[in-house]
N, C-alpha and C positions, 0 to 999 in steps of 0.2 A: 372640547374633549379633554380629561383627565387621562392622560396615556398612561400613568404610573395604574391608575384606577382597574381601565379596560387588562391591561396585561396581567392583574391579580383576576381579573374574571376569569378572563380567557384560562391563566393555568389553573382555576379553582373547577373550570366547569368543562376541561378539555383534557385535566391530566397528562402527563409527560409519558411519550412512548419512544425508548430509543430507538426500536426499529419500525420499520413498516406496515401499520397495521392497516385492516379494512374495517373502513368507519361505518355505521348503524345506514349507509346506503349502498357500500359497496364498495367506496373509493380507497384507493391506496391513500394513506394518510403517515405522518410522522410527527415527532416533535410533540408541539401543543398544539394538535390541530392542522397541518399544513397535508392540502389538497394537494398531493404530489400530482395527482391525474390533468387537473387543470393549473395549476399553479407553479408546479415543480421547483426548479430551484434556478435563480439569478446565475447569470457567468462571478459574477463578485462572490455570493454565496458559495457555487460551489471553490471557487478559488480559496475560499476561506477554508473548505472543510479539507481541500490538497494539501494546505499548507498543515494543517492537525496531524492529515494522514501522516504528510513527508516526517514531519515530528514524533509521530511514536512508532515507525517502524524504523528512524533511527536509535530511536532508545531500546528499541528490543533488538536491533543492531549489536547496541553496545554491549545490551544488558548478556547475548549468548557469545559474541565473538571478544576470547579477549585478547586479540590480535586487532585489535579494530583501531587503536590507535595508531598503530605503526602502517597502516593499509594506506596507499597513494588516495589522493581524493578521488579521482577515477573509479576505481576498485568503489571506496565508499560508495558513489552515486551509485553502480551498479547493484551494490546489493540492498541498499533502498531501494531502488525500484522493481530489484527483484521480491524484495519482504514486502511490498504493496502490494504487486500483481499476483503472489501466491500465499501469502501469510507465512508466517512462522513456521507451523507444526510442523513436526517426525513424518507425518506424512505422505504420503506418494506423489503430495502435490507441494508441499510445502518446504521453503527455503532450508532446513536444518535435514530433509533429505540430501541431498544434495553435497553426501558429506565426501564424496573423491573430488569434487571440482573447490569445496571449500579448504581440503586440506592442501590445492595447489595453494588457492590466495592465501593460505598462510604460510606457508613456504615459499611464497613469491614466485610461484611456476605458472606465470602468466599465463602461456601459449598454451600449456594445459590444462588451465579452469578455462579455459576459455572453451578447448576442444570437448570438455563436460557437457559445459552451459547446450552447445551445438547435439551434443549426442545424447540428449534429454527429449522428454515428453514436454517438457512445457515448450521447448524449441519447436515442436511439432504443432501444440495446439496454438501458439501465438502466428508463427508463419516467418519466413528471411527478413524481412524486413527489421522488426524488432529482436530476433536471433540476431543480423549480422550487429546492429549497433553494438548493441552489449557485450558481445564475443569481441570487438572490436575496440572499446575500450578495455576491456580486460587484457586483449594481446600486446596493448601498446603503452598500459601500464610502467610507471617507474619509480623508482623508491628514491 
């Protein structure tokens, strides 16, 4: 088998879809072709695609907080993982909402981004468990 070969078929006659489509049977599909239904994705795969994600909701990190350098690494992780599980936007779900609990962590008022984070809807829809984490490095934050 010429693999260089099959992979020019494959994207000539599969074309590239970055999201989720339903392939001429029905099946959720991605990529060049990849049978999410039956195939879905390798623990290594998706570890690769974690590490993309953790990567550019640092950079949109950087790119809106410019306080971001000076933030404890704690703080950091927090608000990756808060720009992962909610996105960016202005929106009612999105991390740049969030603008009383973000103006603590820029004034290093720990105990009150944190008391934010907690007296949120997304505190609500995720449940205690991933609320106290996060609330919790954020309370115990140090510069």
């Amino acid at each position: 088998m010429d693999r260089f070969r099959v992979i020019q078929l494959l994207k000539e006659d599969e074309g590239f879809r970055q999201k989720v489509y339903l392939d001429t049977k029905g099946i959720p599909t991605i990529g060049y072709g990849r049978n999410l239904r039956d195939t879905g994705v390798s623990e290594k795969e998706a570890e690769f695609l974690l590490a993309n994600d953790i990567d550019y909701a640092e950079h949109q990190c950087q790119q809106h907080f410019s306080f971001w350098s000076r933030l404890p690494g704690q703080v950091q992780d927090v608000l990756v993982c808060l720009a992962m599980n909610m996105g960016m936007g202005y929106s009612a779900r999105g991390l740049l909402s969030f603008e009383k609990m973000l103006a603590a962590i820029e004034t290093g008022q720990w105990e009150q981004a944190a008391a934010e984070l907690v007296d949120s809807q997304w505190a609500q829809d995720v449940g205690p468990l991933r609320t106290d984490k996060m609330a919790s490095l954020l309370r115990t934050a140090q510069v």
